[in-house]
C-alpha positions, -999 to +999 in steps of 0.1 A: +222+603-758+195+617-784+170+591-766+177+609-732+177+645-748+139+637-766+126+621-733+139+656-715+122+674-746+087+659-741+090+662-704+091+701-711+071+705-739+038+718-726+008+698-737-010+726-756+017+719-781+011+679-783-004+671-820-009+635-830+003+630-864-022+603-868-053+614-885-084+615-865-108+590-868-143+593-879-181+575-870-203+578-848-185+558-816-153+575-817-148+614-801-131+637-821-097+651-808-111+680-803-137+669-782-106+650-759-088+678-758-115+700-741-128+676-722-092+670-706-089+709-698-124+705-679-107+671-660-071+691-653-100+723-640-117+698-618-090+684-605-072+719-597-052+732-627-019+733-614+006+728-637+009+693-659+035+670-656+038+642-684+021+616-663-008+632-650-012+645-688-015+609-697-039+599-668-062+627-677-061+625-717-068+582-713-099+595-686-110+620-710-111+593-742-127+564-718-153+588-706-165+604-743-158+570-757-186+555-730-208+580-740-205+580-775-215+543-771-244+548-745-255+575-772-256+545-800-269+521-782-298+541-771-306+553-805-303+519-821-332+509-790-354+537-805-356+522-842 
């Protein structure tokens, strides 16, 4: 029963008030999650902005992570070209 009552909680939390209590990694090919977080407000604009439900939250947080991730790589990559 408390399984069933914490999925129902996370189903209704809203996902403003999702925090990861692991700590946030740090270097130069990994986005901050700040960085994840806005950039998954600009997908869930883009895409319409109505309402979230817990799965499309989850498509568009993993979109938002591959996409800055990518470009936090194309970003290294060229710079290491320049040297």
């Amino acid at each position: 029963m408390k399984l069933r009552d914490q999925a129902t909680n996370a189903q209704n939390t809203r996902p403003s008030r999702f925090r990861s209590d692991v700590p946030e990694e740090r270097g130069k090919n990994v986005p901050t999650l700040d960085e994840i977080r806005r950039r998954v407000l600009e997908i869930h604009i883009e895409h319409g902005g109505h309402g979230y439900d817990l799965h499309e939250y989850l498509d568009e947080w993993l979109q938002a992570e591959r996409e800055l991730r990518e470009k936090y790589n194309r970003n290294n990559d060229e710079g290491a070209n320049e040297k």
